[in-house]
C-alpha positions in Angstrom: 111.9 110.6 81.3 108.9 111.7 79.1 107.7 107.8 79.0 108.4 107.8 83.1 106.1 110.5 83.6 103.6 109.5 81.5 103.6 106.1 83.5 102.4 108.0 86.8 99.5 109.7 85.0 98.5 106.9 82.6 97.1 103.6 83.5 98.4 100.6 82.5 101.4 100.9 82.9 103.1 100.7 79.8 100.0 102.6 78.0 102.1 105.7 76.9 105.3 103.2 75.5 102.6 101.5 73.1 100.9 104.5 72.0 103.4 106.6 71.4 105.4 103.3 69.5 102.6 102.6 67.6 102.1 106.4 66.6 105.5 106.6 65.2 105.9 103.5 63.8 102.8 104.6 61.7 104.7 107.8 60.7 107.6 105.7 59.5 105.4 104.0 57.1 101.2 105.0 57.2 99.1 102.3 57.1 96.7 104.3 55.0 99.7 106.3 52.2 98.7 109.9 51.5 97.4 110.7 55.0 98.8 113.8 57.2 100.5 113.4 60.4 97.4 114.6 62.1 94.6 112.1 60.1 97.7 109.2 60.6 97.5 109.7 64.4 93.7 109.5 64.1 93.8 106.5 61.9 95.9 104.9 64.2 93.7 105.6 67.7 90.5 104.7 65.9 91.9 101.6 64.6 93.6 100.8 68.5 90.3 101.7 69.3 88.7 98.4 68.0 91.3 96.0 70.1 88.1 94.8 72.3 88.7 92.7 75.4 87.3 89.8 74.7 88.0 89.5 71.0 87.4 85.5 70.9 83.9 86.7 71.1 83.8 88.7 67.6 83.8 87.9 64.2 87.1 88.4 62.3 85.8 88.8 59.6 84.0 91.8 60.5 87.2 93.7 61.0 87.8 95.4 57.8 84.3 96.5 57.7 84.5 97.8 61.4 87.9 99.5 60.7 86.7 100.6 57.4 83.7 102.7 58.4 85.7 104.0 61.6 87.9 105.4 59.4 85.4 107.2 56.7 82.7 108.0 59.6 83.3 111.6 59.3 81.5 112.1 62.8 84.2 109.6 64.4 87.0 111.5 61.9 86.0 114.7 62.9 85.8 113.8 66.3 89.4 112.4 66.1 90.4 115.4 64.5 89.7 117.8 67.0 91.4 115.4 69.6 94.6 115.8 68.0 94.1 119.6 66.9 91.9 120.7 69.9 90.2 124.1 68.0 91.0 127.2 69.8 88.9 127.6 73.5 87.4 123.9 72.8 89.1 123.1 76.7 87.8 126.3 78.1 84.2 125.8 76.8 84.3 122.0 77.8 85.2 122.8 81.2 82.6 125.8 81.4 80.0 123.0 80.3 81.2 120.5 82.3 80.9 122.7 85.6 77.4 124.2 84.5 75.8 120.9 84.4 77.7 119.3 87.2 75.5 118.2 90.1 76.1 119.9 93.9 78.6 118.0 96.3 75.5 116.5 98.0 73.7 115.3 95.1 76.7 113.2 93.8 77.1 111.7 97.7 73.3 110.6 97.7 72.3 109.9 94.6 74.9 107.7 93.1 73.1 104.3 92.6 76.7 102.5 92.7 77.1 103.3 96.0 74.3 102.4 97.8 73.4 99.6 95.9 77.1 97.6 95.3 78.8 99.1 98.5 
């Protein structure tokens, strides 16, 4: 039922079964041994985070070194961190911010380049 409703706020479909398969199948057995639950569900998105869309396009061998400093950026780490462990008011500031700087109802209608140049 959880996966179900996850389906009708997620896109793809799908997207919640993979993550949440790939989350505990990573908690079975860390990829990186010694990590928390918390930094092992961080280690897991960042490295999900490098499947790229066109990856016939990119250098394989590259992919340690990618993964590598993902996982010891502690920007990207930190980052991750607070994803998973949101600090206390983090969602209430974010939104505070995010309505401060939004732009008025007729600014977004008229000044959107997308629209009046691709539609």
């Amino acid at each position: 039922m959880m996966l179900s409703g996850f389906d009708h706020v997620f896109a793809p479909k799908g997207f919640s079964e993979i993550v949440l398969t790939r989350t505990l199948g990573n908690f079975q057995s860390p990829a990186l041994p010694g990590r928390t639950y918390d930094e092992t569900i961080v280690d897991t998105f960042l490295a999900n985070g490098m499947k790229l869309v066109d990856e016939k396009n990119v250098d394989p061998a590259n992919d340690g070194i990618i993964l590598q400093s993902c996982l010891t950026d502690r920007l990207m780490f930190g980052l991750g961190m607070q994803a998973v462990r949101p600090p206390e008011g983090l969602w209430e500031a974010t939104t505070v911010e995010y309505e401060r700087r939004r732009p008025g109802f007729f600014r977004r209608q008229f000044t959107d380049p997308n629209k009046w140049l691709f539609k």
